[in-house]
C-alpha positions in Angstrom: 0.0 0.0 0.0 1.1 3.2 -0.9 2.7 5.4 2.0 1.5 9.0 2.9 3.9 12.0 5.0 2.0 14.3 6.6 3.6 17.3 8.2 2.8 20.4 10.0 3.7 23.1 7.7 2.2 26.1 10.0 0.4 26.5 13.5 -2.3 28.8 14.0 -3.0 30.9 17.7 -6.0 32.6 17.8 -4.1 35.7 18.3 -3.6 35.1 14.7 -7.4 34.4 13.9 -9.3 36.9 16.1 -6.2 39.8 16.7 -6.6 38.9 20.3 -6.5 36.3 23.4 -9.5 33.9 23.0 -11.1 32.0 25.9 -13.3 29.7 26.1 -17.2 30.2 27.8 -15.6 28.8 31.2 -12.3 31.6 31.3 -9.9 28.7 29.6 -7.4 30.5 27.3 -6.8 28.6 24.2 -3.1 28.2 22.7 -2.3 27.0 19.5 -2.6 23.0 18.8 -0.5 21.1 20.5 1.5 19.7 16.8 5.0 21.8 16.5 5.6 22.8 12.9 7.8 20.5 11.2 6.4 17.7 12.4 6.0 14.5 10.4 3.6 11.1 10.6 3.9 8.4 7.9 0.4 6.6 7.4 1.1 3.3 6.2 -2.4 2.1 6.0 -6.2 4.0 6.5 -5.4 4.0 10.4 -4.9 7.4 11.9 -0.8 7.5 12.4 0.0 7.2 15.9 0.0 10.0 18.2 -1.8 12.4 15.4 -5.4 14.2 16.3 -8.2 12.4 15.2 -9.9 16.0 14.5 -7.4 16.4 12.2 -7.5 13.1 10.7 -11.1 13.5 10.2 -10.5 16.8 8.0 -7.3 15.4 6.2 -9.0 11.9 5.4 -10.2 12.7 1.8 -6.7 14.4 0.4 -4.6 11.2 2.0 -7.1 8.9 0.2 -7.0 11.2 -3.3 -2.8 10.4 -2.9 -2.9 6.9 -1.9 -5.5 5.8 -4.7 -3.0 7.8 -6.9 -4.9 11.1 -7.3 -3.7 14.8 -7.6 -4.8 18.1 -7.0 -3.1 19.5 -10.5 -3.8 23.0 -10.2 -2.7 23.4 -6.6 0.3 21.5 -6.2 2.8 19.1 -8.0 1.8 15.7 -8.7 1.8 13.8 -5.1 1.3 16.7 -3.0 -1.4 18.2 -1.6 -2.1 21.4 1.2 -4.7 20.9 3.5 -6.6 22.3 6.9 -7.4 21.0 10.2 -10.7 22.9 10.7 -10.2 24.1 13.6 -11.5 27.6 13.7 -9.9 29.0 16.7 -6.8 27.3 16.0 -5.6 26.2 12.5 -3.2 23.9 11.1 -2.0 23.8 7.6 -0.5 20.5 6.7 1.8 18.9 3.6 1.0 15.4 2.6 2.8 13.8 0.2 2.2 10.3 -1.2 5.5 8.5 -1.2 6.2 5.7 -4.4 8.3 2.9 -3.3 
């Protein structure tokens, strides 16, 4: 089965969404996701890598299947690449994912 690289290319605070500190209806203040940018996750199979946000997964599940069935996004990227969003609106993440041919 093909293999698919995810990484983090950018986090998100919600300083950067709103312009200011955002808390939640109890006082919690929110911080960016927990990911660190640069971070990388090889999914071998459908599973969810290990130790990757199943919110995430959820939102990035239709471009990892597009690569691993052999798909592309032509006008966005280069064949075997595509950019997509956790959508998370208070705190983004922009990911890579790149289909990798053995």
């Amino acid at each position: 089965m093909t293999k698919i690289k995810i990484t983090v290319m950018k986090r998100f605070s919600p300083e950067d969404v709103f312009g200011h500190e955002y808390k939640t209806p109890t006082g919690i203040v929110v911080e960016k996701c927990d990911f660190e940018d640069g971070q990388e996750w090889i999914s071998e199979s459908r599973e969810m890598p290990e130790g990757f946000c199943w919110w995430a997964w959820a939102d990035l599940t239709r471009s990892v299947n597009i690569l691993r069935f052999g798909g592309n996004y032509k006008h966005w990227a280069e064949d075997g690449i595509i950019y997509d969003t956790c959508s998370d609106g208070v705190r983004p993440v922009c990911f890579k994912i790149e289909r990798i041919d053995d």
